[in-house]
N, C-alpha and C positions, 0 to 999 in steps of 0.2 A: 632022279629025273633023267629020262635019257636024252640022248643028242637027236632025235628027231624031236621029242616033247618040246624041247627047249626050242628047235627052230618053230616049230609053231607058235609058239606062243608069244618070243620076240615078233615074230611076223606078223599075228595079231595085232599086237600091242602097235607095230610100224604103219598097219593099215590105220587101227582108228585115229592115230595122230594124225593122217593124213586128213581123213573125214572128218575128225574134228575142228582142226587149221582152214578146211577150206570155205572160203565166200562164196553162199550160193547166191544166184539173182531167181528171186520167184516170182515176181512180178513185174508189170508195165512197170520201168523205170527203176527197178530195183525194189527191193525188201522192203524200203519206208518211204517209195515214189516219189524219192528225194533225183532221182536219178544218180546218185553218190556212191560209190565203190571205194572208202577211204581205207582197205588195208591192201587192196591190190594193187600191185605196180605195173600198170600194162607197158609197152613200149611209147616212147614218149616222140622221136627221131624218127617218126614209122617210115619205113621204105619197103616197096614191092619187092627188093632185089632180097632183104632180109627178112620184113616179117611177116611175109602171108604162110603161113605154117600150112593150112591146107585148105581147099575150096571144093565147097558136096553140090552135086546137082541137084536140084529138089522138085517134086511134081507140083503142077500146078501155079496159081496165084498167090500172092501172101504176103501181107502188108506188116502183118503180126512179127515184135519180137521175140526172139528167143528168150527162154529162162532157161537157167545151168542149174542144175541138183548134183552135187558130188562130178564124176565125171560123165555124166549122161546133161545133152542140150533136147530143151526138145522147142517144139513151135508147131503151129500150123500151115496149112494148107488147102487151095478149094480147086480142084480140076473140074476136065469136063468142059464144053461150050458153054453153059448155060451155070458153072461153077455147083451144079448139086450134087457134088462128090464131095463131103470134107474129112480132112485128114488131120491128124495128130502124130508126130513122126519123133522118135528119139534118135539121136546120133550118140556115137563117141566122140566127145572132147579130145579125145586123145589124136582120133587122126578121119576125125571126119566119116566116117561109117555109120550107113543106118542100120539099125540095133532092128526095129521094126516098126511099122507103117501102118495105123489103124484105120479103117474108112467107113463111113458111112455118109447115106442118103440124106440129104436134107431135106427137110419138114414145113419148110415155112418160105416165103419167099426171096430169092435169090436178086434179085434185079439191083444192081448198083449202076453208080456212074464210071465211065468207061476206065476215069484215074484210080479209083478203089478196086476191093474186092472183097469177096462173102467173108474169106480169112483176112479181116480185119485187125479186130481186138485181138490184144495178146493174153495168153494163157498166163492162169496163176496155179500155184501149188500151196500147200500146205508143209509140203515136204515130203507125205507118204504118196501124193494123188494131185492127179492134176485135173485142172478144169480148164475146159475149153469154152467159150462164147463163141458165136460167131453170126455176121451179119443177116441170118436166116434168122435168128434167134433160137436157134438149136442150142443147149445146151449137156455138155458131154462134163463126165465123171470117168477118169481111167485111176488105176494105180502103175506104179513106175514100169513094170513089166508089160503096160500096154492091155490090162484086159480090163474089160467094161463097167463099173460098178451101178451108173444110174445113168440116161441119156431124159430131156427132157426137150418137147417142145414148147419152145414159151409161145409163138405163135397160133399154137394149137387151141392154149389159153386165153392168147389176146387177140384175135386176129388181125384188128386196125395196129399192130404196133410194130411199124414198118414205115421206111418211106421209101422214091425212088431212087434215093442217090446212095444211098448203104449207112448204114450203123457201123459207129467204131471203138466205142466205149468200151475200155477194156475190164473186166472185173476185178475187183482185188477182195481180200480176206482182209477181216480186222477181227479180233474177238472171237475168232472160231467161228466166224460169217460169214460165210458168201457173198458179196455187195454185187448187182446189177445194175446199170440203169438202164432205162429203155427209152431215150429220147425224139420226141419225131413229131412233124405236124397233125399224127391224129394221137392216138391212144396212148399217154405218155406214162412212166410209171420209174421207181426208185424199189427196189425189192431185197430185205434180208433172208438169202437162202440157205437152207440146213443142208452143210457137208455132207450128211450121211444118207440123206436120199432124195436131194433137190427141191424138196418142196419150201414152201412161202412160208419165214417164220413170222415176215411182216411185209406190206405193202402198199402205199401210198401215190397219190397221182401227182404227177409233175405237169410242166406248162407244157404245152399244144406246141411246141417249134424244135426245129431239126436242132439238135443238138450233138457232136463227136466227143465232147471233153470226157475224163476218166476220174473215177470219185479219189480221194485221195486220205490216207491217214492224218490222224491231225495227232493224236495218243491213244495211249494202249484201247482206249474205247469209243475215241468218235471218230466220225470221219467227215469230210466236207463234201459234199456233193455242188455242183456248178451247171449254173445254167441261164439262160438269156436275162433273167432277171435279176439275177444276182447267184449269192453263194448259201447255204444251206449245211449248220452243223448239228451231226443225225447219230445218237447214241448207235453203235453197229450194231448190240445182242436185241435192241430194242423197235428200233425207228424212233424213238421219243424227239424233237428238237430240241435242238439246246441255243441255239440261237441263227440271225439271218443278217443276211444286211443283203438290202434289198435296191442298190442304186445300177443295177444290171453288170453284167460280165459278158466276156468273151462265149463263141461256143465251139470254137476249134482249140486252141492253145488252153491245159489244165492248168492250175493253181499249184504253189509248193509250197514249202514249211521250212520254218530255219528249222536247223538243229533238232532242237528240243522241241520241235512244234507250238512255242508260244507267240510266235506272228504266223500268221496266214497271210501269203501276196496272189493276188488276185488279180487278171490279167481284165482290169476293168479302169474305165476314163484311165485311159492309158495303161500303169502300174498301180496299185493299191496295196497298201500293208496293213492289217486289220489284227489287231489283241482284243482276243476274246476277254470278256470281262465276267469275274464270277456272280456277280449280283446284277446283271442284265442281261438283258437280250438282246440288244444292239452291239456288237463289238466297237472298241475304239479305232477310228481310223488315226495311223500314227503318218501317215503322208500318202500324199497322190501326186503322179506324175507325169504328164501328157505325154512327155516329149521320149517314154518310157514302153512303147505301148508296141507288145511282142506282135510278130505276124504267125505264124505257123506254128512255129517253133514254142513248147511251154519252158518259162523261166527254169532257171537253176540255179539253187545260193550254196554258197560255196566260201565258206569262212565268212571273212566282214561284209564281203561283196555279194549282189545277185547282180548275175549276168541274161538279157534280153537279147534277142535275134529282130531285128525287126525285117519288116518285105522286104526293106532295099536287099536283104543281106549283110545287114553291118550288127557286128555284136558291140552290145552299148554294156560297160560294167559302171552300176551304181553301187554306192553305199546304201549296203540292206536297212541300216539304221534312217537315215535322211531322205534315202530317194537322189542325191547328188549323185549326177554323172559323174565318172572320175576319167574315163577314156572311152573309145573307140576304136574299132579293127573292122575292115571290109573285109568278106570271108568269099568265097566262090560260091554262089548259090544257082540256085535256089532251093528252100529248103522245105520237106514236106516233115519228117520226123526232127524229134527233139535232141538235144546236147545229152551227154553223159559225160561224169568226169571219176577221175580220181583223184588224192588232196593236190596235186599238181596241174594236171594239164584235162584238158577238155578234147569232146572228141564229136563229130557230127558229121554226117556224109551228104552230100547235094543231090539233089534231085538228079541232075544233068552228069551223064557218063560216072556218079558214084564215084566221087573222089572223098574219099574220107580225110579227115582235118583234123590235126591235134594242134591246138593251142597252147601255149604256153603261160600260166596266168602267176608264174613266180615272179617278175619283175612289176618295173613302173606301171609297164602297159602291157599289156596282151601282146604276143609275137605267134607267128606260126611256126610250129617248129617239125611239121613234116606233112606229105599227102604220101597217097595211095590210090593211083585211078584205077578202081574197080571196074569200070567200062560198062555196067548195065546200070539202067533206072533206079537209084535207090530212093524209097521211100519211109522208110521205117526207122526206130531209134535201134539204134544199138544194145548191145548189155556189155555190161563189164562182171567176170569173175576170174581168180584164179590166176593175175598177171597175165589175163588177156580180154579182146576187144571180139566179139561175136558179131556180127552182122550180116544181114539178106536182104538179095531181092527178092525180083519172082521166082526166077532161075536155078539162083544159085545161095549158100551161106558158108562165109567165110571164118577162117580164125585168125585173129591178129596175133602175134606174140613174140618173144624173143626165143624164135626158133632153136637155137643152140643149147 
């Protein structure tokens, strides 16, 4: 074996170790829209002086979080006055660099309220391919490299399925599925779509009201879908139901899953924790709690505890088992996107001049244990991969990390 052979092949073998080890985020909220990153250790003490590793300027609008594949981030974006430009854009992790910037025209209609925008919904992947949503209800199929494999208009399809204030619902994958919803006062719709070339493997009408929430994994095959009426659990390869519970929900703030996905908490009469039952259709409600009852912001549980944001800006941690409050923390708000954490400390940035917040949730009580005044509008949730914290605005998308 010669001494180049050899250096190849160790080199090899040192890449895929790397690719193998690493945590990607594919979707809104992470992998299982638990919003949970538990093998990465992003910076917990975050300081401007230390860990803003690098900051990219980005075109256009974009409400949408990033997802990380290996060291490529990507997200989107909507330019243009009237936002019928959208874009799909990969960076380097590494040092903030765009790799390349796909664009195209939108199909369907644009018109949002002045705080949103057309790049809404955040992109999901597979891993090979990405998919984009977006407020037009344009939807886009790239592979990592950026070039085109299936572009679809759903408005094309549906045309009442739209309203004026903008769609936000971001898409995720379960079961080799495309999930969409299309929530809105006229033409409402829940759709399983085929990765491979966009079309409807199934499709079902939903209720007639604006809805922003995002469908959510529940196990490897159902998922829950959320909406003014309640919550809705929907075989992903199939559409079949598998059960409802129907005493209404939230329609901005999505639902999460402990762990293992066997309670569903539902951002409904307050907070709701719901075990699906194998010989009904009604799930069990195991508590409800008024005084529980998220604003903006969608829960996140996080070992025994689920943590709620409500409008004041005070983060309440209950006992995911009881529904018992156990403390309280006023945070700087106000908040438009959701928490992210890893098994330590939590992270979420404020509407107002973007100061990013890590909490501390290893003690009695919740403590802050750093900011970061990013100084533009944030609205959007963060991702965590890789021992670092991703975040944007419209502007710009930062990396959190321990730079060193």
């Amino acid at each position: 074996m010669t001494l180049n052979y050899i250096a190849i092949y160790f080199t090899s073998i040192l890449t895929f170790s790397i690719i193998a080890q690493a945590e990607d985020w594919l979707q809104f909220r992470g992998n299982h829209h638990q919003g949970l990153a538990l093998n990465s250790s992003p910076p917990t003490n975050i300081d401007s002086e230390k860990h803003i590793a690098w900051k990219s300027a980005l075109p256009g609008r974009g409400l949408s979080s990033p997802i990380i594949i290996g060291n490529r981030v990507f997200l989107t974006a909507a330019s243009t006055a009237d936002q019928t430009r959208l874009h799909v854009i990969s960076l380097d992790s590494t040092n903030g660099k765009i790799i390349w910037n796909r664009e195209f025209w939108a199909t369907g209609r644009t018109i949002c309220h002045d705080k949103t925008c057309v790049a809404a919904p955040t992109p999901v992947s597979d891993g090979t391919h990405i998919y984009a949503l977006y407020s037009s209800n344009d939807l886009l199929c790239l592979d990592l490299d950026g070039n085109l494999k299936w572009i679809r208009g759903l408005m094309q399809d549906y045309p009442n399925a739209s309203n004026s204030l903008g769609l936000a619902s971001s898409p995720i994958i379960v079961n080799e599925t495309l999930i969409v919803q299309i929530e809105n006062d006229s033409d409402s719709f829940v759709a399983g779509i085929n990765l491979k070339d966009g079309s409807n493997i199934w499709k079902f009408p939903r209720t007639k009201k604006a809805n922003w929430t995002t469908p959510i994994k529940i196990n490897q095959e159902d998922i829950a879908i959320q909406g003014s009426e309640g919550i809705t659990c929907v075989r992903a390869k199939t559409g079949e139901i598998q059960w409802s519970y129907s005493e209404g929900a939230s329609t901005i703030p999505s639902s999460v899953t402990s762990k293992n996905g066997s309670v569903v908490y539902v951002p409904s009469n307050g907070m709701t924790a719901l075990k699906p039952r194998q010989d009904n259709n009604t799930p069990e409600i195991i508590w409800q709690e008024a005084q529980l009852r998220p604003g903006t912001s969608s829960p996140i549980v996080i070992g025994d505890n689920i943590y709620i944001i409500n409008r004041a800006g005070v983060l309440n941690a209950a006992n995911k088992n009881t529904g018992e409050r156990l403390w309280r923390l006023r945070l700087e708000g106000p908040f438009s996107g959701s928490p992210v954490a890893s098994k330590t400390h939590m992270y979420i940035a404020s509407e107002r001049k973007g100061l990013l917040q890590s909490i501390n949730l290893q003690g009695a009580e919740g403590t802050i244990s750093g900011t970061i005044e990013l100084g533009e509008t944030i609205l959007g949730t963060p991702a965590i991969a890789n021992d670092s914290i991703y975040i944007r605005s419209d502007g710009h998308l930062w990396k959190i990390s321990n730079t060193k």
